[in-house]
Structure formats: C-alpha cells, structure tokens
N, C-alpha and C positions, 0 to 999 in steps of 0.2 A: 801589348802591341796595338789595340785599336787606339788607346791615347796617344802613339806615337802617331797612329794615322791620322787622329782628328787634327792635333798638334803641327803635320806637314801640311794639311789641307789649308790649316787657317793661316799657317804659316806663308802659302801658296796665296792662297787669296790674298794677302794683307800687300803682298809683293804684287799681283794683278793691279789691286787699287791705288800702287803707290808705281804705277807704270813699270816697274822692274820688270818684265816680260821674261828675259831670261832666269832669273830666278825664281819666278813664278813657276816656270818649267821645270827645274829642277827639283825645286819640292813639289809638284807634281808626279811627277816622275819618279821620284821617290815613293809617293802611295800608290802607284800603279804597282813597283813592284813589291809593295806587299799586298793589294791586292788588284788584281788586271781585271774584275770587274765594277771598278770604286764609277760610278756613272758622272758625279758632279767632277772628279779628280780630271774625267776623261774631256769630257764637254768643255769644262775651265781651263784645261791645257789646250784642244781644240782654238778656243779662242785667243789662248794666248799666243799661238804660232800664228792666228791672223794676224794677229798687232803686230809680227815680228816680220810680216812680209814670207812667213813659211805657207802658200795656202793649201800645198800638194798633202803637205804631214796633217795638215789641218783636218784635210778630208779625210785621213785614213782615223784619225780619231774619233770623228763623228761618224764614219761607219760602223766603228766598232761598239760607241754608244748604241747607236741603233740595231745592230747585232745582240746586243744585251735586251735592250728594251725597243723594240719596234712602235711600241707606242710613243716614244717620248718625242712633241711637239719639237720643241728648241734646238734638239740635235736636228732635225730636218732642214730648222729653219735656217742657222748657222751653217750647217752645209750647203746648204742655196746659196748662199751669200757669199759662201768660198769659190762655190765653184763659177757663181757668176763673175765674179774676180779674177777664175780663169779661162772665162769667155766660154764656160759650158753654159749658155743662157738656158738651152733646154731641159737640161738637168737642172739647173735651179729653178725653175719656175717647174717642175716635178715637182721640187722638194718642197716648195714654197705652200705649194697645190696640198701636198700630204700635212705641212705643220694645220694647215687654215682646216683641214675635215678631222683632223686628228681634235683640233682644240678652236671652235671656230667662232671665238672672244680674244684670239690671241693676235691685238693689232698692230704689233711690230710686223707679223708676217705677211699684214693685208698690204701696211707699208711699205715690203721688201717687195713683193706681186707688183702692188702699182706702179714702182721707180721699174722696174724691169718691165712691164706692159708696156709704159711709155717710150722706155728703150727700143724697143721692138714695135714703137707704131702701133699698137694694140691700145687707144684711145679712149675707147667703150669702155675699154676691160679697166683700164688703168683709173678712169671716171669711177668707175661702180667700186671699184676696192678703198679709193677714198672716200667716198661718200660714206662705206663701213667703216672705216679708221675715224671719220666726221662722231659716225652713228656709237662706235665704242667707246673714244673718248666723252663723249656727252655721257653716258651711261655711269662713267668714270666719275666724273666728277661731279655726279646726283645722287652717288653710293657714298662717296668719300663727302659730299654736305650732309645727306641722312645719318652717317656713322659719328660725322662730328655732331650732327644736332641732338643726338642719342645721346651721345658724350657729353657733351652740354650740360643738357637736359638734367640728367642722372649727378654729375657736377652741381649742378645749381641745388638739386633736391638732398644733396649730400651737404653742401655747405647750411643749407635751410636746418636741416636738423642739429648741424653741430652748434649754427646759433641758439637753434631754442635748448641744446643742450648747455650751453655757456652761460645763457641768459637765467638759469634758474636761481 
C-alpha cells in the first residue's frame, strides 16, 4: 500500500509540474484517502486548487495541514496567499506573520508580507521585509558559491589524484 502511495504522490506531483491541476488533484486525492494525514499530499493539493481558481477548498486543506502539524511554515504561508486572493488581507498577513517566526529564513514569506504591506499602505513595513528578502537572497547565493567552491575544490583534488594515479 505505501508504494501505491508514494506512486500517486509522484504520480500527483509529475501532473502539478506538467500544469495538469486537475489531475494532480485526483491522484492527490487519491492518497488522502488512503491516508488523511499524508502533509505534502495535502499542502500539494492545496496548491493545486489555487492554480485551478478553487481558493475556498484551498484553505480547508491548509488547515487541515496545519491541524496535523502546526509548526509547518509553508502550509501558513500558502494559506496567506489564498486567503489574501480572497480579500482576507488580515488573515493573510496573520499567516504570513506565523510562516516568518515559525521559519524566519524562509523569504517567499517575507515576499508575500511585503506585496501585501504595500497593498495596504504599510511602506515601512513593506521596506523592511524587502530589505530581509535583499538580506536572504545575498546569504543565498554566498552558501550556494561556498558549496560550489567546496565542490570545486574537492573536484579539482579528486581529478589531481586520478592524474598522478594515471600518470604512474
């Protein structure tokens, strides 16, 4: 059974990536009911109903992710985003507020805050949550040069040996 799960989930996702929303839903839907607390099944069908213009259903899914796991970032932030979609701006900037303390490196969320501060005339606010998206993406991409110059590195010291192993 759980290879049938993994099987609809990838099957799910493969359909998310290739825009098929509705089918993405369905094998979704399909591992919810075998199991109703699968979290990524929940959250990735969430999102699929926002692609499909469903954002009511959207939100009952990301409650119920978070019903499961209260700590989980993403399910906040995706429901921000829904409900901001349904002109709950205070409720999304709630949820916006809980992804950023929940996980407070996570700068899609700082991004969904500042477009919505701005909305709302909140200028400072909307200023300072960029300047963190500025300050995370910098971080970003001095992790991902270090990781690559590591990689590098360990590459070049990997090729050096198989020369002087070649060369004997």
């Amino acid at each position: 059974m759980n290879t049938n799960i993994n099987e609809l989930y990838s099957d799910g996702m493969a359909a998310f990536v290739g825009q098929d929303y509705n089918v993405c839903i369905d094998h979704l839907t399909e591992v919810l009911r075998c199991d109703n607390t699968h979290k990524l099944a929940l959250v990735s069908r969430g999102a699929a109903f926002m692609r499909t213009g469903n954002h009511k259903t959207a939100i009952v899914d990301f409650d119920r992710v978070i019903a499961i796991d209260p700590n989980y970032a993403r399910a906040y932030h995706l429901r921000g985003l829904a409900r901001e979609i349904e002109g709950d701006d205070k409720g999304a900037l709630n949820d916006f507020d809980r992804a950023i303390a929940l996980k407070p490196d996570y700068g899609a969320a700082y991004h969904s805050r500042a477009t919505l501060h701005t909305k709302m005339g909140q200028m400072d606010d909307a200023a300072e949550d960029i300047r963190m998206v500025t300050h995370l993406t910098q971080q970003n991409i001095e992790t991902f040069a270090n990781e690559n110059n590591v990689w590098r590195s360990n590459h070049m010291h990997l090729e050096s040996i198989l020369e002087t192993e070649l060369n004997r």
